[in-house]
KOLGUMAR-476582 format. One line per 3 residues: number of its first residue (from 1); their letters; for each residue x, y, z of N, C-alpha, C, O. Coordinates in steps of 0.1 Angstrom, whole numbers. Example, Ala and Ser with C-alpha at 12.3 -4.5 7.8 and 13.67 -1.06 7.14 Angstrom:
1 = as = 132:-57:78:123:-45:78:132:-33:78:142:-33:85  128:-22:71:137:-11:71:129:0:79:134:11:80
This chain:
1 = xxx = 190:42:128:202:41:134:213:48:125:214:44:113  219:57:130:234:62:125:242:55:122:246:47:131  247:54:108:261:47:108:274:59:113:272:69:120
4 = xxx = 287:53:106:294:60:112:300:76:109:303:73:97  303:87:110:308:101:106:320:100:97:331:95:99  316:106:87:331:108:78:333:117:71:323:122:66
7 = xxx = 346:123:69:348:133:66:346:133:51:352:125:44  340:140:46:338:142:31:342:152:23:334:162:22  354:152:17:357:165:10:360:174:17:355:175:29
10 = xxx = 368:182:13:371:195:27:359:205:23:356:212:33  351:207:12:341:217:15:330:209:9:325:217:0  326:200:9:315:197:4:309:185:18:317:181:27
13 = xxx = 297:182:16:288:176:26:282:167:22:273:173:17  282:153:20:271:145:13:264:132:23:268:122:29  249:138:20:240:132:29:232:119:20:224:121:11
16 = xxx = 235:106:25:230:94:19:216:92:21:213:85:30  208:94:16:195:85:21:191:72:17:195:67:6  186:68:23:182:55:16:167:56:15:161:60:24
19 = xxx = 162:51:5:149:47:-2:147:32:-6:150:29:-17  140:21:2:143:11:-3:153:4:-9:160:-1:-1  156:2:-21:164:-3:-27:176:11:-32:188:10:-33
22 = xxx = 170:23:-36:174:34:-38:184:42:-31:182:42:-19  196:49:-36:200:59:-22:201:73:-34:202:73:-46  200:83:-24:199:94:-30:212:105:-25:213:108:-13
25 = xxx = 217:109:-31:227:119:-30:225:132:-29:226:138:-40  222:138:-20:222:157:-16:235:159:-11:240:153:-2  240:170:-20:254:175:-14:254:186:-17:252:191:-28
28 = xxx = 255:194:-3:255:207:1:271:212:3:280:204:6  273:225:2:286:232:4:287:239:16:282:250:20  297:229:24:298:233:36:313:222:39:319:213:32
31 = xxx = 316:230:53:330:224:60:326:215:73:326:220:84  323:206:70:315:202:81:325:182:79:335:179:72  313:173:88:314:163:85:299:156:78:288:163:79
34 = xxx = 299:141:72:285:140:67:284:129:76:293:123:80  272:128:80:269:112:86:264:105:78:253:109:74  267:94:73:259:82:66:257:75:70:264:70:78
37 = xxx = 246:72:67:230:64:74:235:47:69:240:45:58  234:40:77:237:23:72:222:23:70:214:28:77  219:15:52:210:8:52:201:2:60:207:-4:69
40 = xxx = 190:2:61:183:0:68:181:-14:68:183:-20:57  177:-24:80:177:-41:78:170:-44:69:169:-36:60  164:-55:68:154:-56:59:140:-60:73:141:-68:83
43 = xxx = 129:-53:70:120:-55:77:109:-72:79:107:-78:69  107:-73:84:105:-85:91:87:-83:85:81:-76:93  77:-89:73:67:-86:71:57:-90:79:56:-100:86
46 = xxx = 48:-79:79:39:-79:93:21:-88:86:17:-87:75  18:-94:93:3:-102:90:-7:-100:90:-12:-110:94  -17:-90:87:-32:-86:99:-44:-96:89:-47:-94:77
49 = xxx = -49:-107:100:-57:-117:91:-70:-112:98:-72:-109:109  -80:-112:84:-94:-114:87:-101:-123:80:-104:-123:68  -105:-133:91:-115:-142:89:-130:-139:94:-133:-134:104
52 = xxx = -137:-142:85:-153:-143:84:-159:-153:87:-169:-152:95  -155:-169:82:-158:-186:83:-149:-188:79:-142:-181:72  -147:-202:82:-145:-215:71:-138:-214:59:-127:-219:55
55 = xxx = -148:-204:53:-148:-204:37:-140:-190:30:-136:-188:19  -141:-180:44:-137:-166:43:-125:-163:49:-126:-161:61  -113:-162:43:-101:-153:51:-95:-146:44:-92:-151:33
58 = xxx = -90:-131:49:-81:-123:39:-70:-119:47:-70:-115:59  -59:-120:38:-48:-118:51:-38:-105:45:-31:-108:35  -37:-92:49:-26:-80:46:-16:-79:50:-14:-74:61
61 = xxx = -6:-84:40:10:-84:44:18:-70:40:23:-66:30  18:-64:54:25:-50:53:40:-49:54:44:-57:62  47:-43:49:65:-43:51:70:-29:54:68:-22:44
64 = xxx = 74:-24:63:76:-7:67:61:-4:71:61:8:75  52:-7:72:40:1:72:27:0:58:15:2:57  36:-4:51:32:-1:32:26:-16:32:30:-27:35
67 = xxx = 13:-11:26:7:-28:22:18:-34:6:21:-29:-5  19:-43:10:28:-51:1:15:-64:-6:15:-66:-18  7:-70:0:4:-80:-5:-9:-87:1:-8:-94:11
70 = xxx = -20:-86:-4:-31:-93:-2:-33:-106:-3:-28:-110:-14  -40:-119:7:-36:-131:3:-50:-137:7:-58:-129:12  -54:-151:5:-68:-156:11:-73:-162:0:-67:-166:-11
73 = xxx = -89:-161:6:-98:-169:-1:-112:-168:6:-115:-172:18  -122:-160:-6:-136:-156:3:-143:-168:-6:-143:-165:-18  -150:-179:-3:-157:-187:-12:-148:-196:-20:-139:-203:-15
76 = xxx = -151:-196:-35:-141:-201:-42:-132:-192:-51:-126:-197:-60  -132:-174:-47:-120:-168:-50:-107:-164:-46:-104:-153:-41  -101:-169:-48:-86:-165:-43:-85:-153:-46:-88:-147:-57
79 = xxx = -81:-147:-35:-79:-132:-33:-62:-130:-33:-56:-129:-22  -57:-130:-42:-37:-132:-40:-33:-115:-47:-39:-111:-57  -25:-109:-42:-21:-95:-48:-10:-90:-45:-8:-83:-35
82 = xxx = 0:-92:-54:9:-81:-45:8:-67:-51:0:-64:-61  15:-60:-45:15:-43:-50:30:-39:-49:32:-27:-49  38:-44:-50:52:-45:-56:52:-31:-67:43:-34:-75
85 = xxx = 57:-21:-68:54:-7:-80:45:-2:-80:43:6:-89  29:-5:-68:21:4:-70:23:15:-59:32:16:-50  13:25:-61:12:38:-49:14:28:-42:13:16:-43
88 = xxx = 16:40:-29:25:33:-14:10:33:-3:8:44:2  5:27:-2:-6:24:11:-2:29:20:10:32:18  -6:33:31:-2:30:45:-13:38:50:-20:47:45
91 = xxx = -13:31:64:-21:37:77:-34:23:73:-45:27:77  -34:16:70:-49:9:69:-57:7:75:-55:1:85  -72:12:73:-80:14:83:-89:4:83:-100:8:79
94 = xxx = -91:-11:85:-98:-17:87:-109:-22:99:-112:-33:104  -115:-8:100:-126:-7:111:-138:-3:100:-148:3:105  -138:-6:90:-146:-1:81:-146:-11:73:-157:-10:67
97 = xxx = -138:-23:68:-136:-30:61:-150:-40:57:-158:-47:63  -147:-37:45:-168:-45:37:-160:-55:26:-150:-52:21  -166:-62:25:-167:-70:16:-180:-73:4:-192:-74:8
100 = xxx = -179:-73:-6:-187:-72:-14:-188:-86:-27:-184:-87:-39  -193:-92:-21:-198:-106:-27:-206:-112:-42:-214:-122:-42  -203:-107:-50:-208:-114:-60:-207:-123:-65:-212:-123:-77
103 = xxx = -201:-133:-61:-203:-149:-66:-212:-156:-55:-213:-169:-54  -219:-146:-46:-230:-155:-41:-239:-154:-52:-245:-164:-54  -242:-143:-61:-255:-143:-72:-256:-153:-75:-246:-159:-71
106 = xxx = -266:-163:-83:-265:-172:-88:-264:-166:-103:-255:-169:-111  -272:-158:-106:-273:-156:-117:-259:-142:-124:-256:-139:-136  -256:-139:-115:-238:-133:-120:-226:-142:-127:-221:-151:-120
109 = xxx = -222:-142:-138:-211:-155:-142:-201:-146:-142:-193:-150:-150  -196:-133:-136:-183:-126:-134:-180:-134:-118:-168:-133:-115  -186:-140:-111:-178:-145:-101:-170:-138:-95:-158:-141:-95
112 = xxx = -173:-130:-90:-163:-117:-81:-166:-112:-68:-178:-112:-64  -154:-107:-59:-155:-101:-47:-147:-94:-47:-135:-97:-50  -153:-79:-40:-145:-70:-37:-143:-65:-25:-152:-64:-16
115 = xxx = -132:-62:-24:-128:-54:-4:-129:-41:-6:-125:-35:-16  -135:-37:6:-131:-21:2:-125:-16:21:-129:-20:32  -117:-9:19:-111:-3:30:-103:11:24:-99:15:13
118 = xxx = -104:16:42:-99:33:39:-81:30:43:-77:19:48  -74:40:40:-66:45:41:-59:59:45:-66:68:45  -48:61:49:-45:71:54:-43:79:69:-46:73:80
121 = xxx = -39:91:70:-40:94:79:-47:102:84:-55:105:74  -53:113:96:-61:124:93:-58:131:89:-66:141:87  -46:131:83:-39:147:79:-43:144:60:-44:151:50
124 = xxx = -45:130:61:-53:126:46:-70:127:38:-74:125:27  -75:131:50:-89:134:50:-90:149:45:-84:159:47  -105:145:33:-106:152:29:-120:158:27:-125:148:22
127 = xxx = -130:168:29:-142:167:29:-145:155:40:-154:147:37  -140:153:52:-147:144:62:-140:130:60:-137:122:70  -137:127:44:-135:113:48:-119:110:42:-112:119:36
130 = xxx = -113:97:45:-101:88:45:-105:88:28:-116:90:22  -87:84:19:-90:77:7:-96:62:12:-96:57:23  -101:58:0:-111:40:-1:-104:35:-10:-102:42:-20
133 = xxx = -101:26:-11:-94:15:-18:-106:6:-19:-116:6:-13  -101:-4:-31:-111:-11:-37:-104:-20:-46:-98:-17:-56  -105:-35:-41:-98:-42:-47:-105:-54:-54:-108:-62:-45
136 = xxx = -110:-58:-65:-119:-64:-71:-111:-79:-75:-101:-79:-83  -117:-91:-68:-111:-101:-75:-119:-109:-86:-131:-108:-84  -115:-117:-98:-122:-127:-104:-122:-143:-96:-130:-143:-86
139 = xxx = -118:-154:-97:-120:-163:-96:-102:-166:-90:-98:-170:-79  -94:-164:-99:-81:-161:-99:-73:-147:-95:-63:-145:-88  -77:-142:-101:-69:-127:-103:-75:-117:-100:-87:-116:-103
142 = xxx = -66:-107:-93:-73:-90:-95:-76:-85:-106:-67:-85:-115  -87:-80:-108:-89:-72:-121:-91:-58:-115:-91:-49:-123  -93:-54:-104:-97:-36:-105:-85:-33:-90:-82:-42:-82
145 = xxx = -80:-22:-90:-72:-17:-76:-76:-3:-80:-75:2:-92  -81:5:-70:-85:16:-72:-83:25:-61:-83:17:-51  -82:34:-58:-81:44:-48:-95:54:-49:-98:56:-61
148 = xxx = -102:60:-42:-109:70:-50:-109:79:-32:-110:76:-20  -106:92:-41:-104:106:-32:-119:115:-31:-126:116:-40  -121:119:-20:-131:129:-22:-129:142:-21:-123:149:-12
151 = xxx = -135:147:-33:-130:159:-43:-133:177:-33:-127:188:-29  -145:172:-34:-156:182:-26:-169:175:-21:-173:163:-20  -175:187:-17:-190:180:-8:-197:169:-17:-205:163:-10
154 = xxx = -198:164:-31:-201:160:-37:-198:152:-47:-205:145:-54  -180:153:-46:-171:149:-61:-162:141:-54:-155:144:-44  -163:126:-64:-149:122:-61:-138:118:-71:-139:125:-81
157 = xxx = -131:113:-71:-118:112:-77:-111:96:-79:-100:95:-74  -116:87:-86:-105:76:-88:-96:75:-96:-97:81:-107  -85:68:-92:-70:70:-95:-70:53:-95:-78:45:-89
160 = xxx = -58:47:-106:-51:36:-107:-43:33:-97:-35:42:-94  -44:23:-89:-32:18:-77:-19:14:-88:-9:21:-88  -20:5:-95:-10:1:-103:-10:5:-119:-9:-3:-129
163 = xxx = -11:17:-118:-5:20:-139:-3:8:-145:7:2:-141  -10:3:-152:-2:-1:-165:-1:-19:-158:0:-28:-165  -2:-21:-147:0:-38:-144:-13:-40:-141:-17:-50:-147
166 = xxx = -24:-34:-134:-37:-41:-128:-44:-32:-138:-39:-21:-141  -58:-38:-145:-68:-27:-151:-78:-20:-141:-76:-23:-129  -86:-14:-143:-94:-10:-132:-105:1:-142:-115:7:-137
């Protein structure tokens, strides 16, 4: 939505964007008017739950489109995450979505599960496929967020979702 037209400067043009919390200043030279953009509302966060049993549910709390925050519980690990400062998600493709179980081992004492789901859009595909996300829980906490790209017919590429706050 357009906010309202104002005149800026007799030769200068300045167009506001907004970025989240961010606004950005482009000013061009020209005789014109600028329109500035009213802040955008604040978005209303969206829910997509998957349950397995009982014992299994994971729930992706999206805001704009952008995954913001993983929540649940597969067994006895709490799956809780936000991504607050990490790369920006979007498009989630959970027609693919696996889960990867290792606290059913008996004999595993890392006690962990991982999700894996694609990402993107087609214009994100590369050599055939979507990026894969991969989100490793402990008992409490995430320990791995990973993205991994495919490189070529053969090569892939993992990257940090969160620098410096999640290890991976």
């Amino acid at each position: 939505m357009l906010g309202p037209t104002r005149r800026v400067l007799s030769r200068h043009v300045c167009h506001l964007v907004g970025l989240g919390r961010s606004v950005i200043a482009i000013v061009f030279i020209s005789s014109a008017h600028a329109t500035i953009s009213a802040p955008a509302p604040e978005q209303t966060p969206q829910t997509v739950s998957i349950d397995f049993s009982a014992d299994a549910t994971v729930q992706f709390t999206l805001i704009d489109g952008r995954l913001a925050g993983v929540s649940g519980h597969i067994g006895k690990i709490q799956t809780n995450a936000s991504f607050d400062g990490c790369k920006a998600l979007t498009n989630l493709r959970l027609d693919n979505f696996k889960v990867i179980r290792d606290d059913l081992k008996r004999q595993d004492p890392q006690q962990s599960v991982t999700l894996l789901f694609d990402v993107g859009s087609d214009d994100d595909r590369r050599f055939g496929q979507l990026p894969r996300v991969q989100l490793t829980f402990d008992l409490r906490n995430i320990n791995h967020a990973l993205i991994t790209r495919r490189t070529s017919d053969g090569g892939y590429f993992s990257d940090q979702l969160c620098p410096g706050r999640i290890a991976s």
